[in-house]
C-alpha positions as CSV (number, residue, x, y, z in Angstrom):
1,X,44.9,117.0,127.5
2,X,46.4,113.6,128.1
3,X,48.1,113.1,131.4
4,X,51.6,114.1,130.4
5,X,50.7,117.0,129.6
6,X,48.8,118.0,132.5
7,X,51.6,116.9,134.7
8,X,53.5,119.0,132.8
9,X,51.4,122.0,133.0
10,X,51.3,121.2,137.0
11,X,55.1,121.6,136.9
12,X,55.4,124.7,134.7
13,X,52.3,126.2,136.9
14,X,54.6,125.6,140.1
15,X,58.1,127.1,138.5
16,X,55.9,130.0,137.6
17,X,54.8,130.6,141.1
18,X,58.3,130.6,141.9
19,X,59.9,133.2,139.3
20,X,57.3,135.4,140.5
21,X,58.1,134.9,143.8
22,X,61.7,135.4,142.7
23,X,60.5,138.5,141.6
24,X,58.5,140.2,144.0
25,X,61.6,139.6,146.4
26,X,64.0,141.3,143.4
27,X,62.1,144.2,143.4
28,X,61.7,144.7,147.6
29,X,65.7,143.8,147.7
30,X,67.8,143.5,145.5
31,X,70.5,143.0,147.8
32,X,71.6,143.2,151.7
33,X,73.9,142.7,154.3
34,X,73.9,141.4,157.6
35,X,77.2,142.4,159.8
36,X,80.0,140.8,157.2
37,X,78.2,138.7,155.1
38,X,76.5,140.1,151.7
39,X,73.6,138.7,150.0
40,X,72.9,139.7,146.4
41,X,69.6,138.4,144.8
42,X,69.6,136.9,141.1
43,X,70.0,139.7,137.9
44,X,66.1,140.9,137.6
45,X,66.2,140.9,133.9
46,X,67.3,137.4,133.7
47,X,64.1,136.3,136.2
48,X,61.7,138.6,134.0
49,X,63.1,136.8,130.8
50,X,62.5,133.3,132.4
51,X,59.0,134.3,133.7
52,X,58.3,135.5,129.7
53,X,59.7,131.8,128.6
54,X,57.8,130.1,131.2
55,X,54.5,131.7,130.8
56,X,55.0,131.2,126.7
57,X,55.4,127.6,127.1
58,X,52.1,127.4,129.0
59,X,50.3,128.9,126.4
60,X,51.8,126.5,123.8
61,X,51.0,123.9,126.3
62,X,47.4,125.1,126.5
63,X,46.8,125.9,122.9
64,X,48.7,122.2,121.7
65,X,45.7,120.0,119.9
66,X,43.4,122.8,119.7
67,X,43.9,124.2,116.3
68,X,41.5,122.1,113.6
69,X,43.3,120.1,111.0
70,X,42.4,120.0,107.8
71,X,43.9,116.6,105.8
72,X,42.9,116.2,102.1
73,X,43.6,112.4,99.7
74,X,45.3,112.9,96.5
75,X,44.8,109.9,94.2
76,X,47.4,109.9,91.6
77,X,45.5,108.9,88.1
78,X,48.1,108.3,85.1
């Protein structure tokens, strides 16, 4: 993995962290209010969706170069 890549895995690893975080707050509280004001945590479907996405593009991040490739000459002959 060359070091674009692993910088972007570093990144992808961190948003991750933070969907999941998103997450675990989602599911403790979805939302609450404190005397007038109203605080109403992102739609928990949309975060799952991104975590999918996120988590996806790891594994293609992972898995990229791995796969053996097989390349064959043709030599045209009249």
């Amino acid at each position: 993995m060359n070091a674009r890549n692993k910088r972007k895995k570093e990144l992808l690893e961190r948003r991750l962290e933070e969907y999941y975080a998103a997450e675990s707050k989602i599911l403790r509280s979805q939302s609450y209010s404190l005397g007038s004001r109203q605080l109403t945590r992102a739609d928990l479907s949309d975060v799952q969706k991104k975590i999918k996405e996120l988590e996806a593009a790891l594994d293609a991040l992972e898995t990229c170069g791995t796969a053996k490739r097989r390349t064959c000459r043709a030599v045209p002959m009249d």
